[in-house]
N, C-alpha and C positions, 0 to 999 in steps of 0.2 A: 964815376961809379956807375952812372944808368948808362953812360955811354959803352962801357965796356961789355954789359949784359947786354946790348945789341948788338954789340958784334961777335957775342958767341952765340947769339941765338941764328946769325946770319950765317955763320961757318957751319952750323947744324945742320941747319935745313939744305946747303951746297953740299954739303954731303950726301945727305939723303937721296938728291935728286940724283946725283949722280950715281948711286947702289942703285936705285931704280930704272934707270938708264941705262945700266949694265945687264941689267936682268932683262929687259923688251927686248924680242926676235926684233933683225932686222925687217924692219919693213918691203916689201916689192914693191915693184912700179902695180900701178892698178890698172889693167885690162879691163876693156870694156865688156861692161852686164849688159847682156839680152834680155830685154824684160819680156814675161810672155805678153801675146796679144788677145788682148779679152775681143771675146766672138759678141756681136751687139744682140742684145734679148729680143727673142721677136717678140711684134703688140696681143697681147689678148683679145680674141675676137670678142666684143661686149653680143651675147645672145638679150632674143627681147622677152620683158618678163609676162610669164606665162599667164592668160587669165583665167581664171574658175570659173566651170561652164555650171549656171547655176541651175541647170536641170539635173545635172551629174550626181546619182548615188552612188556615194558609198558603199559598197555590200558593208557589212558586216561581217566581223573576223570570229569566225569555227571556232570556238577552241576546243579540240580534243580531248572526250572523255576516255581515259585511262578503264580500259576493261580489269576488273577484278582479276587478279592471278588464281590460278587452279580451279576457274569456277568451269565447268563443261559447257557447250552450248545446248540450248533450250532443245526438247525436243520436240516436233511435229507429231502434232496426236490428229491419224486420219477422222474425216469426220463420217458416221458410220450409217447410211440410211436405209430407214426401215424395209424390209418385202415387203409388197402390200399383200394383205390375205387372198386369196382368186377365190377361197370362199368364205367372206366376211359376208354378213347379210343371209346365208344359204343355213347356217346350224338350226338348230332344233329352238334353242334359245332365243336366237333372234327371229326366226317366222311365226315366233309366241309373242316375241315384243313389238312387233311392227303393227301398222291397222292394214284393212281390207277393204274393200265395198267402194271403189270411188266412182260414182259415175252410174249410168243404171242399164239395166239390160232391158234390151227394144225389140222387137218382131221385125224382122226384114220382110218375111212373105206367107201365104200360106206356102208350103207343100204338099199338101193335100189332105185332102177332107174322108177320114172312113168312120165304118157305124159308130163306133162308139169313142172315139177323141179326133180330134184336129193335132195335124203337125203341123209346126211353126220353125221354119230358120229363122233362127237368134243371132242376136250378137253381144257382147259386153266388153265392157276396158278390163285390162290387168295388167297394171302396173304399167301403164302407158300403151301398149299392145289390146288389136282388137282381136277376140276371141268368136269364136263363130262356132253355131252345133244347132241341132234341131232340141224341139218341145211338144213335148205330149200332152195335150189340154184335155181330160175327159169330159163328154158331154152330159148333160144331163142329172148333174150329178151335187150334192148340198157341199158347201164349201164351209170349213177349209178343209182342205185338200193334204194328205201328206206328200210330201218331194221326194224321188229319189234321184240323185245325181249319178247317173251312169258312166262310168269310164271304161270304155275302151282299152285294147291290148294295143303292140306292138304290132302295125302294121306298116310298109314301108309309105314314106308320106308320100311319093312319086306315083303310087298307087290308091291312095284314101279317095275315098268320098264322104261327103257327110252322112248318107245309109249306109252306115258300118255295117259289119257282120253282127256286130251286137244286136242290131236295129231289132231284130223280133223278139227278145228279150225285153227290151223298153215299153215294146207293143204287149207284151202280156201283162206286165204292170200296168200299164194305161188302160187295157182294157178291164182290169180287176180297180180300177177308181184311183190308180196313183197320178200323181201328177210328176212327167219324168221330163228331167233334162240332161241330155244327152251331149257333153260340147268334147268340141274335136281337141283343145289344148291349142298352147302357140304351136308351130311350125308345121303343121299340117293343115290344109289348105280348104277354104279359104282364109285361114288365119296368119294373122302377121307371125315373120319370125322373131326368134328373140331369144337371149341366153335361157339354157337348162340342163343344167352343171347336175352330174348323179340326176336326173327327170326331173329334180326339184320344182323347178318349170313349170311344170304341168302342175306338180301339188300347189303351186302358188296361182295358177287358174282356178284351180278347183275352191282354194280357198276366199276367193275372193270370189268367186260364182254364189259358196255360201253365203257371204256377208249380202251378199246383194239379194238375196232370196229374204235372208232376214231382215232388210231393208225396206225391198216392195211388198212380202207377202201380205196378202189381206186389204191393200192399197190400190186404190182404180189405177190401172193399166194393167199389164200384163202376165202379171204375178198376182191380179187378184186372189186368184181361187186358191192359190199356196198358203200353207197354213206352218208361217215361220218359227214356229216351234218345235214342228217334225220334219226333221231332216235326214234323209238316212243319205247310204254310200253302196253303189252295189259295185265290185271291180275284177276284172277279169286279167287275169296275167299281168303285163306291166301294170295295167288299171288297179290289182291289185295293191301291187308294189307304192303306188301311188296314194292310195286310200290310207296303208299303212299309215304312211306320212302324215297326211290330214289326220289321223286318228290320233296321235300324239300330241299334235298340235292343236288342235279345237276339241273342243269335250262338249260341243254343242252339238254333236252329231248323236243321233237315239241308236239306231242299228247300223252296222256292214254288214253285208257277203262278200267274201273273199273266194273268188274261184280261179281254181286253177292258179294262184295266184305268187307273183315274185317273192323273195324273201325281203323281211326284215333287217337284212344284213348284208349291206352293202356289199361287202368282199364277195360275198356268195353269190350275187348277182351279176359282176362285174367278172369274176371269175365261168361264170356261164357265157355273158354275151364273147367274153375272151374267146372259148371255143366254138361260139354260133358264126364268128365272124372272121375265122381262120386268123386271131392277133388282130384284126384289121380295128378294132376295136375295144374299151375295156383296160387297156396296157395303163393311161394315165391314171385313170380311177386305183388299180390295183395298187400305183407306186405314192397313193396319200399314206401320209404317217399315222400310224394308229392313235395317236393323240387326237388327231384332226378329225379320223374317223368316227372317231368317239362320240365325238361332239355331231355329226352330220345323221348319224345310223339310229334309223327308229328301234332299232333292235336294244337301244339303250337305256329306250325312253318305253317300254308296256308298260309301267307301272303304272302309267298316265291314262289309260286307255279307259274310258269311263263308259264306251258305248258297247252294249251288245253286241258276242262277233258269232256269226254264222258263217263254219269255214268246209269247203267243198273239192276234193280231190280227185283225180282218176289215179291207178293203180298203174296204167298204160300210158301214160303224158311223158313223149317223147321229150318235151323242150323244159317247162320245168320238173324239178324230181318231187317227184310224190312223198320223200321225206323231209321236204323244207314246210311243207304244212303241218305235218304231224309233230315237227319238232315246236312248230309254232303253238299249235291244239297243247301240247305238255305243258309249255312257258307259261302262256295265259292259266291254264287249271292250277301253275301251282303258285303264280299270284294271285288264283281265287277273281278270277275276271268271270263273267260272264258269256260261255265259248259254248257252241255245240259245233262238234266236227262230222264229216259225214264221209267216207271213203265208198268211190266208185267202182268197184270191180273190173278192171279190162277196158278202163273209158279211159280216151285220150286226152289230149290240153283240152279238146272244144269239146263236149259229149255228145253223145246223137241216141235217135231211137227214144226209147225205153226209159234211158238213164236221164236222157237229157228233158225228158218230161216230167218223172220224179223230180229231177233237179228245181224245175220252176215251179213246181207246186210246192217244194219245201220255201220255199223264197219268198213264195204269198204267205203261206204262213208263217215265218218269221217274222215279217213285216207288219204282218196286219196283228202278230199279240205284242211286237216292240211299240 
């Protein structure tokens, strides 16, 4: 029985093999394979390892700030520096706030010896600048003494001496017991030169000639016999113009005369020397802004004017007009100042004769009841 189921399991399987057998492609002879030829790796060059140079920084890594989107760039705002004033220091305002008197005025020499006063060439500081003019000492005579500070017109300074044309006007005062000093201003010779913007210049000698009087007067040297409490101002054309000045600014001054004398009003005088000097002159003056004017022009400031004015005109004065005084004579009467005006018939800037002796006899007495 077992032996039988072997040998049908054995004719099965001979079958099989042989259906499978049937079914396999004949095989071919086998040809010889070309294998490929592996190409040999080349070696790695070993590099040698690198050492860290132990001074070597690093920088440090930026990192980029991302700018705001739609924000506009910043804009440059120019930085904007100031003009400087050319007259800062020069107004009305500030030659009232500033001091005077530094330094003291000395006798350089006699100039000579007549009856009745001695001249003395002077000198004094202003504002750094030495100022140079003669002195009238009367002799003989019980002190204190009144001052008159005499100024001088426009004379060219290439031509000045210190016996001005004035000079005999100072000599009648001196010989009627005043005690006069006479100074030439900067830039006229022998005085040092020095700015004098609108003449201001010269008001700023003057004022400090004052402080210096009020200083020494009644004190051993040379201002003894001055009696610093009476100070007057006599002024002749620019002199005038000048005195103007000082009169707005010091109320210490008792009397003026004003002869023949410049305006109060800058334009008007700048406006004159324009035509005296064919344009050669006067043109900068005229082109200040009237704001600035304002502030510079005595013509602004009368109400200030606390000292007696004794004002003197010719009818015939080629060089200033005979109506810049009269309009001045109105101004003051109708601020109620104390003015007497006096009109000279056919007398010119300088007067002569007749006129011009009435002239100095009205001056003594001016002086002598201020």
């Amino acid at each position: 029985m077992m032996n039988g189921r072997i040998r049908l399991r054995l004719l099965a399987w001979v079958g099989w093999t042989a259906l499978l057998t049937a079914c396999l492609p004949l095989a071919t002879a086998p040809q010889d394979v070309v294998l490929p030829t592996l190409m040999p790796v080349a070696a790695v060059p070993e590099f040698p390892t690198a050492t860290p140079d132990p001074t070597a920084t690093i920088p440090p890594t930026h990192t980029a700030i991302p700018l705001p989107t739609n924000t506009p760039p910043p804009t440059l705002t120019p930085t904007i520096t100031p003009t400087p004033d050319p007259y800062a220091g020069y107004t009305i305002d500030d030659l009232r706030a500033r001091s005077y008197g530094d330094g003291t005025l000395q006798i350089v020499e006699v100039i000579e010896e007549l009856p009745r006063f001695t001249r003395y060439l002077i000198t004094y500081p202003s504002d750094g600048l030495t100022v140079y003019g003669f002195m009238n000492v009367p002799k003989n005579v019980d002190a204190p003494l009144p001052v008159v500070l005499l100024l001088h017109g426009y004379v060219n300074p290439s031509e000045y001496t210190t016996k001005a044309y004035t000079t005999p006007h100072a000599d009648s005062l001196a010989n009627a017991g005043f005690l006069v000093i006479h100074p030439n201003y900067r830039n006229y010779p022998p005085s040092d030169t020095g700015e004098n913007p609108l003449r201001i210049g010269f008001a700023i000698d003057v004022l400090n000639l004052i402080a210096l009087v009020q200083k020494q007067g009644g004190e051993v040297g040379p201002l003894q016999l001055a009696d610093p409490t009476n100070i007057n101002l006599w002024g002749h054309s620019m002199g005038g113009g000048v005195a103007l000045r000082v009169l707005v600014v010091n109320q210490d001054i008792r009397a003026a005369v004003l002869y023949g004398s410049m305006s109060a009003d800058e334009y008007l005088n700048h406006q004159k020397i324009f035509e005296w000097t064919d344009g050669r002159s006067g043109q900068e003056e005229l082109a200040i802004p009237q704001a600035t004017m304002a502030r510079l022009a005595p013509i602004n400031y009368l109400d200030d004017i606390t000292a007696a004015i004794s004002i003197h005109h010719g009818t015939a004065d080629g060089q200033v007009p005979f109506s810049w005084s009269a309009d001045l004579c109105d101004q003051l009467r109708t601020r109620s100042k104390s003015v007497t005006c006096y009109t000279y018939e056919g007398q010119p800037h300088y007067f002569t004769g007749a006129a011009d002796e009435l002239f100095r006899q009205r001056v003594l007495n001016f002086f002598t009841q201020n």
